[in-house]
C-alpha positions as CSV (number, residue, x, y, z in Angstrom):
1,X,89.6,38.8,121.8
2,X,91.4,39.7,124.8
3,X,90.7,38.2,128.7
4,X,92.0,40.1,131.7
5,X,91.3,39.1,135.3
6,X,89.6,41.0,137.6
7,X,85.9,42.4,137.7
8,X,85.3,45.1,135.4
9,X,81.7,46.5,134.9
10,X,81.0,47.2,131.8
11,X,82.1,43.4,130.7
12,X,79.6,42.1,133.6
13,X,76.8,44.4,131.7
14,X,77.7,42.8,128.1
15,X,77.6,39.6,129.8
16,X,74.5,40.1,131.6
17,X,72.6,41.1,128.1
18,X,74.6,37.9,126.2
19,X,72.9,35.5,128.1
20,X,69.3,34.1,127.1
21,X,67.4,35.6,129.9
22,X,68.5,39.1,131.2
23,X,69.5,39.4,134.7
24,X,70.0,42.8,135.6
25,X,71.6,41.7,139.2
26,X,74.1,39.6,137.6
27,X,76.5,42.8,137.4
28,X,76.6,43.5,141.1
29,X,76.7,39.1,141.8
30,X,79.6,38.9,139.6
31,X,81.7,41.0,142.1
32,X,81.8,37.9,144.0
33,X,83.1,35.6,141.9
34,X,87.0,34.8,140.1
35,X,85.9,36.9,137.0
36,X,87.4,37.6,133.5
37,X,86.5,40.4,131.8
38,X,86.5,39.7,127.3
39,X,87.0,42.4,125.3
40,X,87.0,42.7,121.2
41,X,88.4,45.5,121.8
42,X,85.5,47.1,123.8
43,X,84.0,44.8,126.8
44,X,81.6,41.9,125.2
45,X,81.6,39.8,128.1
46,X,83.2,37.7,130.8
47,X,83.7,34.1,131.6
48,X,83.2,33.5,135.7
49,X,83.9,30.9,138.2
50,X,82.0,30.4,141.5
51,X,83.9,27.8,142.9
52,X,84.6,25.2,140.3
53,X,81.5,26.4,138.2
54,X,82.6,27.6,135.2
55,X,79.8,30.7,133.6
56,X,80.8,32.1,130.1
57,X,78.8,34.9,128.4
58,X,80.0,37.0,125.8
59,X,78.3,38.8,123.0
60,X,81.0,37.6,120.4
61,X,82.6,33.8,119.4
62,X,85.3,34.2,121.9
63,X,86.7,30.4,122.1
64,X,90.1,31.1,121.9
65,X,89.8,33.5,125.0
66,X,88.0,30.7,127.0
67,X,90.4,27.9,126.2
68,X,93.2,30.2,127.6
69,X,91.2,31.0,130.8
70,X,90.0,27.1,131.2
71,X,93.4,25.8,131.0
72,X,94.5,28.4,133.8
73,X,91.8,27.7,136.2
74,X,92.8,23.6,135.9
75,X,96.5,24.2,137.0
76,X,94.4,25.3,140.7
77,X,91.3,23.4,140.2
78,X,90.9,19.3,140.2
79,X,87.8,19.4,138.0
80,X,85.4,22.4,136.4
81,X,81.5,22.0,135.7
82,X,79.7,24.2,133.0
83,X,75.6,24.1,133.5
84,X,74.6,24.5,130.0
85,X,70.7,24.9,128.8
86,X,70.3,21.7,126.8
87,X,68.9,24.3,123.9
88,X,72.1,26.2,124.2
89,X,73.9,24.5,120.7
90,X,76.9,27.3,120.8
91,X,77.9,26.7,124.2
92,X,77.5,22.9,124.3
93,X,79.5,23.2,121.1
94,X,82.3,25.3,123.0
95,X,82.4,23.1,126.1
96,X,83.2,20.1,124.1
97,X,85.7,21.2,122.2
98,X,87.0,22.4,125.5
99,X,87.2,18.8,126.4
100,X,84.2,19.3,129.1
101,X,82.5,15.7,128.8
102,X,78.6,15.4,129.9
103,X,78.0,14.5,133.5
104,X,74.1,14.6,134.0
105,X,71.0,16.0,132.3
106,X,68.0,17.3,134.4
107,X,65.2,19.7,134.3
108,X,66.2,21.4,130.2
109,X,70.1,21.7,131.9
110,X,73.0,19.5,130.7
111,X,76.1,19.1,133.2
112,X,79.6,19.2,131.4
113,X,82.6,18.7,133.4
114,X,86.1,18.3,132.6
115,X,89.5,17.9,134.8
116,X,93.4,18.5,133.9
């Protein structure tokens, strides 16, 4: 898995069909955001931040690439949150072993959050 910075298209439209419920307009909101495109070796998703909010979707495991990205966006961040669907079991997974730690749980969505 590789991660490069900056928005690329086709990754937002994998990412857009990884997550759980499709959002055809997340492609042109993702233009707005710090994005990372993941590719394996075609585009299969991107991890974005909108502010300190951390979104990962990706149509393969790509843990390895995350970790890399998360520990980068902590040298310029004091603290990252990842909204996770309490039903999402890979992505809680990922977020621990990330270090994220669980802030608050509300409404089906847990709120990991982790600093340097």
């Amino acid at each position: 898995m590789i991660e490069r910075p900056g928005y690329d298209q086709a990754c937002a439209e994998a990412a857009a069909h990884a997550m759980a419920s499709y959002d055809p307009s997340f492609a042109e909101r993702a233009k707005n955001t710090e994005f990372w495109g993941l590719f394996d070796p075609d585009p299969c998703g991107a991890v974005i931040f909108e502010g300190n909010v951390i979104h990962v979707a990706s149509l393969k495991p790509c843990g390895l690439a995350v970790r890399r990205i998360v520990r980068q966006a902590l040298q310029h961040r004091e603290i990252l949150f990842a909204p996770i669907a309490e039903w999402n079991t890979p992505a809680i997974r990922l977020a621990v072993g990330l270090g994220f730690k669980l802030g608050i749980q509300s409404r089906g969505v847990n709120l990991y959050w982790r600093t340097p």
